[in-house]
BAMIVO-317496 format. One line per field, with one value per residue: residue number from 0; x, y, z of N, C-alpha, C in turn. Coordinates in pm, whole numbers, plus 50000, padded with zeros to 5 digits. Layout:
% BAMIVO-317496
pos = c(NUM ...)
n_x = c(X ...)
n_y = c(Y ...)
n_z = c(Z ...)
ca_x = c(X ...)
ca_y = c(Y ...)
ca_z = c(Z ...)
c_x = c(X ...)
c_y = c(Y ...)
c_z = c(Z ...)
***
This chain:
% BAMIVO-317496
pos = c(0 1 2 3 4 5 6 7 8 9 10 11 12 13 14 15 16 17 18 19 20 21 22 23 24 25 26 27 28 29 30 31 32 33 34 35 36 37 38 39 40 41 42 43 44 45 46 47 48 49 50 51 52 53 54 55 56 57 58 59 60 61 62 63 64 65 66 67 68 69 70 71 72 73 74 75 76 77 78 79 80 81 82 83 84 85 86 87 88 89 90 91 92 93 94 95 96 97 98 99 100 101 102 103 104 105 106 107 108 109 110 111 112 113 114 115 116 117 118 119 120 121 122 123 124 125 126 127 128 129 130 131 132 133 134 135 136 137 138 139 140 141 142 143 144 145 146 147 148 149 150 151 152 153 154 155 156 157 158 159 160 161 162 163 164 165 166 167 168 169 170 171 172 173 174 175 176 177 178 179 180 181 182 183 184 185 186 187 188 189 190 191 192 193 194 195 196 197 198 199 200 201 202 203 204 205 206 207 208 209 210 211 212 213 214 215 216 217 218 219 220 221 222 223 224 225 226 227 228 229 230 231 232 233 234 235 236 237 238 239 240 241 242 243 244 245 246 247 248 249 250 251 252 253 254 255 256 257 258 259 260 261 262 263 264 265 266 267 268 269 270 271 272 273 274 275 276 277 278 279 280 281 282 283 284 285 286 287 288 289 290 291 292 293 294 295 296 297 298 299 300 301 302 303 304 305 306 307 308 309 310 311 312 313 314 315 316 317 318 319 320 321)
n_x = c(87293 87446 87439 87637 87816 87719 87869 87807 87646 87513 87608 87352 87095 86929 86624 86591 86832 86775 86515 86622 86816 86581 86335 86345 86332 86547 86294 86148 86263 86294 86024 85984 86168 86013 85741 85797 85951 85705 85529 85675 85641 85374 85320 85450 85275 85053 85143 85183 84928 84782 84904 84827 84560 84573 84682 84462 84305 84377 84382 84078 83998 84016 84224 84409 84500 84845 85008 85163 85431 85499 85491 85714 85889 85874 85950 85977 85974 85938 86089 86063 85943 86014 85807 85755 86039 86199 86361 86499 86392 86307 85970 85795 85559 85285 85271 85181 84917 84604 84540 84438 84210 84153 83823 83688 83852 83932 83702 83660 83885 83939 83905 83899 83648 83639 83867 83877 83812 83964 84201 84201 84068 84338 84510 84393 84381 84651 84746 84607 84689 84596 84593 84796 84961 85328 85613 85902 86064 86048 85850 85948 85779 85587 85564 85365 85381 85282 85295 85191 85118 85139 85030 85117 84976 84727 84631 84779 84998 84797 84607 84797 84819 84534 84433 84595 84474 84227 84272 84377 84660 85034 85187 85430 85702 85836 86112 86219 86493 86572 86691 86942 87238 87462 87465 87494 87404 87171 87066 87158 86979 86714 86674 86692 86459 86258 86283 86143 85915 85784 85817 85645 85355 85365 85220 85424 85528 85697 85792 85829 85951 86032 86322 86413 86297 86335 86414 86741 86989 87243 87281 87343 87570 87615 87376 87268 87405 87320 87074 87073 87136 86918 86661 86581 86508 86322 86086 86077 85935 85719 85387 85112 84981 84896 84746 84675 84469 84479 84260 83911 83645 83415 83556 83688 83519 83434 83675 83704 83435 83502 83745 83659 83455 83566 83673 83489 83456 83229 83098 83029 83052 82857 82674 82695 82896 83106 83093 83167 83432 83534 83608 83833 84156 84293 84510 84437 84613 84717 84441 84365 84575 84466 84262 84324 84501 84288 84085 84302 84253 83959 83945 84114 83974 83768 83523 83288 83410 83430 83347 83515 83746 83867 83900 84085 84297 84353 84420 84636 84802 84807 84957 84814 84708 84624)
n_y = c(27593 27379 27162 26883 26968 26774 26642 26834 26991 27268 27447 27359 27542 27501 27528 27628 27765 27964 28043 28174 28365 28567 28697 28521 28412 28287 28197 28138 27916 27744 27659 27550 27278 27192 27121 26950 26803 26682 26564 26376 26223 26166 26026 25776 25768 25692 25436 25282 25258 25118 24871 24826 24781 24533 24346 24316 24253 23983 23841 23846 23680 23753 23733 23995 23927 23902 24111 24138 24261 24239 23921 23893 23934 23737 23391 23078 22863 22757 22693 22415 22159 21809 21587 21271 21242 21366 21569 21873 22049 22197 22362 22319 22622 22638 22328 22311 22297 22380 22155 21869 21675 21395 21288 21065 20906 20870 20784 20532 20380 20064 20045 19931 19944 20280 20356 20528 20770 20833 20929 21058 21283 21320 21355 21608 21782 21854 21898 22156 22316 22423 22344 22410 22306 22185 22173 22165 22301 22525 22531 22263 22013 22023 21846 21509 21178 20900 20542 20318 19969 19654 19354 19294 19504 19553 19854 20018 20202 20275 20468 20672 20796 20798 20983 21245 21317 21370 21582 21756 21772 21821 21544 21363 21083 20829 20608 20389 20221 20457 20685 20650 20425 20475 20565 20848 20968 20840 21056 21275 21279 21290 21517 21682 21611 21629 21931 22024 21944 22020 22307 22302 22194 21959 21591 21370 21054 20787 20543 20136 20096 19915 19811 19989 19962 19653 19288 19273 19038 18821 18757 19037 19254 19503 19584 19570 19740 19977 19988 19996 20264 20341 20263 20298 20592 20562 20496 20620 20819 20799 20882 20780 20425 20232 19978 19756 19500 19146 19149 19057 18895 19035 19285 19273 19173 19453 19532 19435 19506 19791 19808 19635 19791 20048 20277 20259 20050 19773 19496 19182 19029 18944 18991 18750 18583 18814 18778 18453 18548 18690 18553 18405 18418 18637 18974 19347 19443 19226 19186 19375 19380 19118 19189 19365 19294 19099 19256 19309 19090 19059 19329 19250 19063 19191 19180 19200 19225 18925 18620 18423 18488 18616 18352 18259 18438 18390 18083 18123 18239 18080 17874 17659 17656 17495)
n_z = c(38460 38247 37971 37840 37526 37218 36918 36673 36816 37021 37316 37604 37744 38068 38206 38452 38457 38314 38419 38626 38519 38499 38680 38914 39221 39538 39679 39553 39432 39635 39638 39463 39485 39672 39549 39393 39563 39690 39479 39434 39679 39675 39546 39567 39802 39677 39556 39789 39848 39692 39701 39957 39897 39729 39877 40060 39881 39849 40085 40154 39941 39686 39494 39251 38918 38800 38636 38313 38358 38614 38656 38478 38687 38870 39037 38904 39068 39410 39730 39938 40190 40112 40238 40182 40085 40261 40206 40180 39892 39526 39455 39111 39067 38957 38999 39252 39524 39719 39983 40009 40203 40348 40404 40514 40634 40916 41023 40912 41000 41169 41512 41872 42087 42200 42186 41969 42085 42287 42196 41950 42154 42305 42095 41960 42171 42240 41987 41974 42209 42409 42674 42985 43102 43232 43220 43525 43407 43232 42915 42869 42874 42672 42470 42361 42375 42241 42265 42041 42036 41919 41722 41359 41100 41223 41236 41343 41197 41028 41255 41292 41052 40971 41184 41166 40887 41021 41207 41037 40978 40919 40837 40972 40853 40997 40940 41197 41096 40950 41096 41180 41313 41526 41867 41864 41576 41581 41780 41649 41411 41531 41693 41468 41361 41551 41573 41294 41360 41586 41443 41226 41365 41359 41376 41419 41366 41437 41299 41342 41564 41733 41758 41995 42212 42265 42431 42542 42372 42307 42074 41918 41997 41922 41867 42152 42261 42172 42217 42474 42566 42490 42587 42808 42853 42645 42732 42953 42878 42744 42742 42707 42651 42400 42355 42078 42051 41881 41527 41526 41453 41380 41349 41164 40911 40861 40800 40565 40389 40374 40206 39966 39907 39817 39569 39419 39227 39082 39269 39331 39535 39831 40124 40310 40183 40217 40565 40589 40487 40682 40884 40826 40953 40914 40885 40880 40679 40539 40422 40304 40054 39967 39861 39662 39488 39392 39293 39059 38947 38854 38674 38481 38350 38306 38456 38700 39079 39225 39432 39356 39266 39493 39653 39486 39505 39771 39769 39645 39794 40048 39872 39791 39524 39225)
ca_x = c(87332 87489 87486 87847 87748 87762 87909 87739 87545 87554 87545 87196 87047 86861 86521 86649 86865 86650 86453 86737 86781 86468 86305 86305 86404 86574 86179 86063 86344 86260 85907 86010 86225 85893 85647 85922 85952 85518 85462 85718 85572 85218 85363 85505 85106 84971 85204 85131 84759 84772 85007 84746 84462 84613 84679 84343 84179 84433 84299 84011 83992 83962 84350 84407 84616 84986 85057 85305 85622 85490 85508 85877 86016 85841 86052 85892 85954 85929 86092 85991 86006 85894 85776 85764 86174 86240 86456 86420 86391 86199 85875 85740 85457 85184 85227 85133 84771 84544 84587 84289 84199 84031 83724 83661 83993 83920 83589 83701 83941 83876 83969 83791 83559 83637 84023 83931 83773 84090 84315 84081 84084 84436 84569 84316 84442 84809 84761 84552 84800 84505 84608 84970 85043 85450 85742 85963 86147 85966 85853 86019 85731 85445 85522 85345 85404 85163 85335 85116 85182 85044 85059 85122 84845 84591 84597 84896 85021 84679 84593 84838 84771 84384 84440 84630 84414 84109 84346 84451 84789 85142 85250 85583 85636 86052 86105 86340 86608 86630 86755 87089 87297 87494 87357 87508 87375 87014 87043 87111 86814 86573 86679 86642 86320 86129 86270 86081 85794 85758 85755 85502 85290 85343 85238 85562 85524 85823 85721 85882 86047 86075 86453 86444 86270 86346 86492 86860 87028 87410 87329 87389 87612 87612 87227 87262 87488 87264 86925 87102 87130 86786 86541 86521 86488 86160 85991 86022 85919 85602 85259 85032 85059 84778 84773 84598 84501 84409 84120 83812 83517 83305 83671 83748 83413 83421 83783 83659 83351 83547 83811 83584 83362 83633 83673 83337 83451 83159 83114 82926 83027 82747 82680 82703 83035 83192 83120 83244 83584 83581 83594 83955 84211 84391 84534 84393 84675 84644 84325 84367 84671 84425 84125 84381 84475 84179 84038 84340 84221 83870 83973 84163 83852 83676 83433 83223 83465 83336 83400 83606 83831 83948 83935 84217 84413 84366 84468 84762 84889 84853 85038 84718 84616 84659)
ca_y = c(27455 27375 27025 26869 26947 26684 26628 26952 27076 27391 27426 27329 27598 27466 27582 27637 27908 28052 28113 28292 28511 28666 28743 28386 28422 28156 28153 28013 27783 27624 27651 27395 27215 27143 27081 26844 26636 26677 26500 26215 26174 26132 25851 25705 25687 25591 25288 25157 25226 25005 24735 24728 24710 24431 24257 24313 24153 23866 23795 23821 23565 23834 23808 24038 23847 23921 24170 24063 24322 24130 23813 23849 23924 23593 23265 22979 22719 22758 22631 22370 22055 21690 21479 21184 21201 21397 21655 22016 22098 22348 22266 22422 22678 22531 22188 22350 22334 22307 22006 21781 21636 21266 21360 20934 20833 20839 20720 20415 20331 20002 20002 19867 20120 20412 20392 20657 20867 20898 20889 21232 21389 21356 21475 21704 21912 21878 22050 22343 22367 22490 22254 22517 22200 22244 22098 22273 22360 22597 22460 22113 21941 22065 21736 21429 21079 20785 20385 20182 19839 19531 19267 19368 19505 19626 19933 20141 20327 20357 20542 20801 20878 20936 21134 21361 21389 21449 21712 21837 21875 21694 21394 21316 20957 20798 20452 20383 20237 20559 20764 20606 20364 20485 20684 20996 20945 20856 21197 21429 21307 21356 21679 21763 21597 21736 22039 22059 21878 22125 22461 22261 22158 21829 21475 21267 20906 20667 20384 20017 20136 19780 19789 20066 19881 19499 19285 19265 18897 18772 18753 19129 19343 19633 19656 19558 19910 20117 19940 20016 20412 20492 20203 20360 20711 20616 20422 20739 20997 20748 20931 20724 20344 20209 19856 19682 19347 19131 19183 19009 18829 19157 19382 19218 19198 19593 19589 19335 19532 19881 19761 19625 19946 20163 20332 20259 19928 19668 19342 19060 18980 18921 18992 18577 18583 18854 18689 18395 18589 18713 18400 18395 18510 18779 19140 19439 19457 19109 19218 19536 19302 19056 19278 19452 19140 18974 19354 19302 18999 19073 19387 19161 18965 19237 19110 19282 19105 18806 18544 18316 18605 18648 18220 18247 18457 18278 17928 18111 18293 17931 17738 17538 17680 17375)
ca_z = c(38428 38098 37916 37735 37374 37156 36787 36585 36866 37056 37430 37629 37886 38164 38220 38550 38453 38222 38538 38705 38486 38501 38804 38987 39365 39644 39753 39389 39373 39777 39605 39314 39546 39803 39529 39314 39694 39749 39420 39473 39823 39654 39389 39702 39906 39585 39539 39922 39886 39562 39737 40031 39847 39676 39963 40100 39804 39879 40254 40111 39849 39509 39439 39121 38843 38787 38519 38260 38400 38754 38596 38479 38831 38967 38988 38896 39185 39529 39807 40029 40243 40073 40311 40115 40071 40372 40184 40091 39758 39467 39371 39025 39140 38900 39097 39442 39559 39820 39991 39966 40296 40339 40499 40566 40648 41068 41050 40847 41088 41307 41642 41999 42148 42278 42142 41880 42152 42378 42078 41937 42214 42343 41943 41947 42295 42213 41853 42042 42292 42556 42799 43022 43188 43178 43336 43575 43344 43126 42715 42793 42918 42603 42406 42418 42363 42282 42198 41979 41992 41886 41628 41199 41028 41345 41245 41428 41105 40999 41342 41329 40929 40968 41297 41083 40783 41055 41226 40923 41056 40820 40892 40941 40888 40968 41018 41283 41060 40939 41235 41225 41375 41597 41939 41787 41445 41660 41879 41568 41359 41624 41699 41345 41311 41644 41562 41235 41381 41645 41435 41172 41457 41280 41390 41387 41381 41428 41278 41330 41660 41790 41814 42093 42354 42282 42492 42494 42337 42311 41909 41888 42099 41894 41916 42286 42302 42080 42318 42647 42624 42471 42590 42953 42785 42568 42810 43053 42812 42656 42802 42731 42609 42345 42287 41959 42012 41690 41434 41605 41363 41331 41306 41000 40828 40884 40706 40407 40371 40336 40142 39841 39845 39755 39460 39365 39180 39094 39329 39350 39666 39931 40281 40342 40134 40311 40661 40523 40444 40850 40943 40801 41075 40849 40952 40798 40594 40433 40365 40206 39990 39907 39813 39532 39380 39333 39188 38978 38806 38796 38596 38339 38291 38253 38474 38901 39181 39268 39522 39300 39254 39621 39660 39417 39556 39907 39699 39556 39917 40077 39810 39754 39389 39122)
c_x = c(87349 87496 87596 87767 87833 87813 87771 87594 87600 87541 87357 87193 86949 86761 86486 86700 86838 86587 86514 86740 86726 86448 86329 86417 86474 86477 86135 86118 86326 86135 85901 86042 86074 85807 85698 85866 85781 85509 85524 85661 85445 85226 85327 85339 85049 84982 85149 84969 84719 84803 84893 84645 84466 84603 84580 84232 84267 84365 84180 83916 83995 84130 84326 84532 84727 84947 85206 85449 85588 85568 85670 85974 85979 85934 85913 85847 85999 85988 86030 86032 85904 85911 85783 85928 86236 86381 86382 86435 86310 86108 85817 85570 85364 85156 85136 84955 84757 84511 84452 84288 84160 83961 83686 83800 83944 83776 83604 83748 83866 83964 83860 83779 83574 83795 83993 83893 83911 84183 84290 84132 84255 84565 84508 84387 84527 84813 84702 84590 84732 84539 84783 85018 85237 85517 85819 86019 86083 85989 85937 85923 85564 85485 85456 85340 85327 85257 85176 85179 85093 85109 85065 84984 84700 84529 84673 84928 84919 84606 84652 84771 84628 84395 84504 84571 84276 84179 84356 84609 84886 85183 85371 85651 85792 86015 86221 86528 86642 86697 86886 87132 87341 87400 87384 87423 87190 86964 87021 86975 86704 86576 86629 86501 86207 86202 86160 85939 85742 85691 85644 85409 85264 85315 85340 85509 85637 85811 85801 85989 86114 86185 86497 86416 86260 86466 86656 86921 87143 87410 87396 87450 87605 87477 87228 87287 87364 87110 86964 87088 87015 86684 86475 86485 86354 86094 85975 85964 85781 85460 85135 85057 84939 84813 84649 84624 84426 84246 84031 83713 83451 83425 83688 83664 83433 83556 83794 83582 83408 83649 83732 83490 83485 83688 83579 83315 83339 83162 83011 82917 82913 82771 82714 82848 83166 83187 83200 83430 83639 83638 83779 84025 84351 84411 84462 84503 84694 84518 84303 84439 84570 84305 84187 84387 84388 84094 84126 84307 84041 83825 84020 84087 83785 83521 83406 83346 83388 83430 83531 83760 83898 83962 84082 84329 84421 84418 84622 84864 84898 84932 84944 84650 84693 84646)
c_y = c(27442 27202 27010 26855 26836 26689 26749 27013 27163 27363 27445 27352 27522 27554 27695 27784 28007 28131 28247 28391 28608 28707 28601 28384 28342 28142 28075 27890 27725 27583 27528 27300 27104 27044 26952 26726 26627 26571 26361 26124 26123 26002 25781 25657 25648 25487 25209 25197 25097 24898 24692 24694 24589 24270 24218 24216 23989 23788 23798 23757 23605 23857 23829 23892 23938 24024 24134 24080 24226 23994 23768 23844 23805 23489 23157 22837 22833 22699 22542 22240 21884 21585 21347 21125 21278 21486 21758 22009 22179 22283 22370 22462 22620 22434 22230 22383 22304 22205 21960 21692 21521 21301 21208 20845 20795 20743 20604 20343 20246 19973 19965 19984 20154 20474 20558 20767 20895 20970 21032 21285 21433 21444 21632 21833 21967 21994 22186 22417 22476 22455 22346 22409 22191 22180 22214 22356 22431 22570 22300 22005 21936 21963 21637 21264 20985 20690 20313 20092 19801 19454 19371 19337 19541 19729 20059 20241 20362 20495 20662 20867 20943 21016 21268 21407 21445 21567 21786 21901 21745 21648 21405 21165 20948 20721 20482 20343 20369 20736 20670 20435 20357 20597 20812 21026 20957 21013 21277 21415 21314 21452 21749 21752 21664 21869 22052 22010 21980 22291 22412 22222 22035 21724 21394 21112 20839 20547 20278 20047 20025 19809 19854 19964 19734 19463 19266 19102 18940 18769 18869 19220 19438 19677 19704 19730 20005 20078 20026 20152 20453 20384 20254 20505 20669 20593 20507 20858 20940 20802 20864 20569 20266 20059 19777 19544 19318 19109 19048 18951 18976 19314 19391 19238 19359 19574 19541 19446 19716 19883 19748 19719 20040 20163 20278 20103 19821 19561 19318 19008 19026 18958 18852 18586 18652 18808 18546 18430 18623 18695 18378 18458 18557 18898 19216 19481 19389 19121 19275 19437 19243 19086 19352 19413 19097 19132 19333 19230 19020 19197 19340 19102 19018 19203 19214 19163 19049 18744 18464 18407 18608 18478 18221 18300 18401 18143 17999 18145 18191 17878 17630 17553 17576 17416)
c_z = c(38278 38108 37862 37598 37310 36989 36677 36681 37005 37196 37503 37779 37928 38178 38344 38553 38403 38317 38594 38657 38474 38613 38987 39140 39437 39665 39655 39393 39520 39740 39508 39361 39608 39716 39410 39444 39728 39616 39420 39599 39800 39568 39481 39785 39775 39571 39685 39951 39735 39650 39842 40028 39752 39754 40056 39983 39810 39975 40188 39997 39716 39500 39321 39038 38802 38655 38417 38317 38544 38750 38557 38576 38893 38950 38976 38970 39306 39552 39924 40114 40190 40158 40278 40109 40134 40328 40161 39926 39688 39409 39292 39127 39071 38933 39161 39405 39666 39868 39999 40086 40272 40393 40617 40634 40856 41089 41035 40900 41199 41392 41764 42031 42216 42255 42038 41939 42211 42271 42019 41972 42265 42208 41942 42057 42265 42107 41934 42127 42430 42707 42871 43111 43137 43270 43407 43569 43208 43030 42769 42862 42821 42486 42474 42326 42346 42152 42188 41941 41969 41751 41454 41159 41101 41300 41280 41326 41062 41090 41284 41188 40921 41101 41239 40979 40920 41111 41147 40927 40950 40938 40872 40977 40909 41031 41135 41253 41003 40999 41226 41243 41500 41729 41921 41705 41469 41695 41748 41519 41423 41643 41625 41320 41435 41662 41469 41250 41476 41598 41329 41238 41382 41376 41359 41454 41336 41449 41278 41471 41811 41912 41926 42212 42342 42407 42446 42470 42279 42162 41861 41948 42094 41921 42100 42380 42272 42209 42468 42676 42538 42543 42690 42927 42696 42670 42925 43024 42730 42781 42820 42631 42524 42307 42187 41952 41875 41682 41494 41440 41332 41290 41163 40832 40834 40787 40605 40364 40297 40202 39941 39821 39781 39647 39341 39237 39191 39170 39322 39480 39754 40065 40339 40244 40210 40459 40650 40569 40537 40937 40948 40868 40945 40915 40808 40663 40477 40369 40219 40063 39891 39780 39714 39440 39318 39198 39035 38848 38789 38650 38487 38273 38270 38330 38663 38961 39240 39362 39463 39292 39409 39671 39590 39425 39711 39898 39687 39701 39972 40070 39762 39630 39298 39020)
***
């Protein structure tokens, strides 16, 4: 083997042929050949005993840190899906963490007794998927369905959200105006959405879903259309049917009483104050509303929330504050 000499230099023997010339056989040179491909072969198990002891201290919680040349082949965002605005997009890796559960979020929750038992257990099965009950038609019978109704502010979107933080499973929240218009427009985004609800073993909640099963009136024809080909379609595919009547005298106190404990904010308010406030036929939502407000201005004043503080915003929601 000869090199192409370059600008004032001579030709360049190979070590190779150097060999040859001397004594060096076809057996030496299959001999160089073998132990040339033995030591690449040994790089080669070194690199995947590195890679899987790497990945062993991964699973096992001791990941090593990146090395700088590592470091430059990484990208810096991920892909992913944001729930919040129901698109994909890249999220920088430094954001991303472990999601942070509520641990109180279900407990907190008031409903009449024994609702959060069924309610539990029937989330609870579905996600574990123990239960091979199946339709005739093999996989199209392993969803399941539960309508909460009732009056605003019970509790219904609250339900599904702490059932999912105690699950620990995402939420997927879509109002109903946003599935469409038309019953095309309806069909695709469900598709799309219990598809991706399906392979996330997500909770989907379709919240404000009124307009499906109302009755039909001469004010709107187009609804009348869009009502007529799905209302008989939910109402045959709903499993179980939960109804939330309204917040009771001792409901309420329970959603006053939570409300002003959280986030460890000072009060003055009383046990005889908050009964009192019970007394008042509000939803949990008015509640929550009112109980922000009134923090608001006791914060301005600088001052524990007091009674006068939630009077004033009860004067002002009225119309009766002078």
């Amino acid at each position: 083997m000869y090199g192409i000499p370059g600008p004032g230099l001579g030709t360049i023997k190979s070590d190779l042929q150097t060999g040859l010339g001397d004594d060096m056989s076809l057996a030496d040179i299959h001999n160089v050949i073998c132990r040339a491909t033995s030591q690449a072969f040994q790089k080669y198990q070194n690199a995947l005993e590195k890679q899987k002891k790497r990945a062993g201290d991964y699973l096992t919680g001791n990941p090593r840190a990146l090395s700088p040349k590592q470091r430059l082949l990484c990208t810096p965002a991920v892909r992913g899906y944001c729930l919040a605005f129901k698109t994909w997009a890249e999220f920088y890796v430094e954001n991303i963490h472990a999601i942070s559960w509520s641990e109180n979020a279900f407990p907190k929750l008031v409903l009449p007794h024994g609702y959060k038992d069924i309610i539990r257990a029937f989330v609870q099965e579905q996600l574990s998927r123990s239960d091979e009950f199946d339709d005739i038609v093999h996989g199209k019978g392993l969803g399941f369905i539960m309508l909460l109704s009732g009056d605003p502010g019970v509790g219904k979107t609250l339900t599904a959200e702490s059932v999912a933080e105690e699950m620990r499973q995402p939420l997927y929240l879509m109002g109903a105006s946003e599935l469409g218009e038309t019953a095309l427009e309806i069909e695709e985004s469900l598709e799309q959405v219990l598809e991706l609800s399906s392979k996330w073993n997500a909770i989907l909640l379709l919240d404000e879903c009124d307009m499906f099963l109302e009755a039909r009136s001469t004010a709107d024809i187009r609804r009348n259309r869009l009502v007529s080909d799905f209302d008989t379609a939910f109402e045959s595919r709903i499993h179980l049917t939960i109804h939330y009547p309204p917040l009771d005298i001792p409901s309420r106190l329970h959603v006053w009483k939570t409300f002003v404990q959280l986030g460890g904010l000072k009060s003055q308010l009383s046990d005889k104050d908050l009964k009192a406030l019970a007394k008042i036929e509000v939803n949990g939502r008015e509640i929550k509303n009112i109980v922000k407000t009134a923090r608001l201005l006791s914060k301005q004043e600088k001052t524990p929330l007091a009674m006068q503080h939630i009077e004033m915003v009860l004067k002002v929601k009225k119309g009766t504050f002078v």
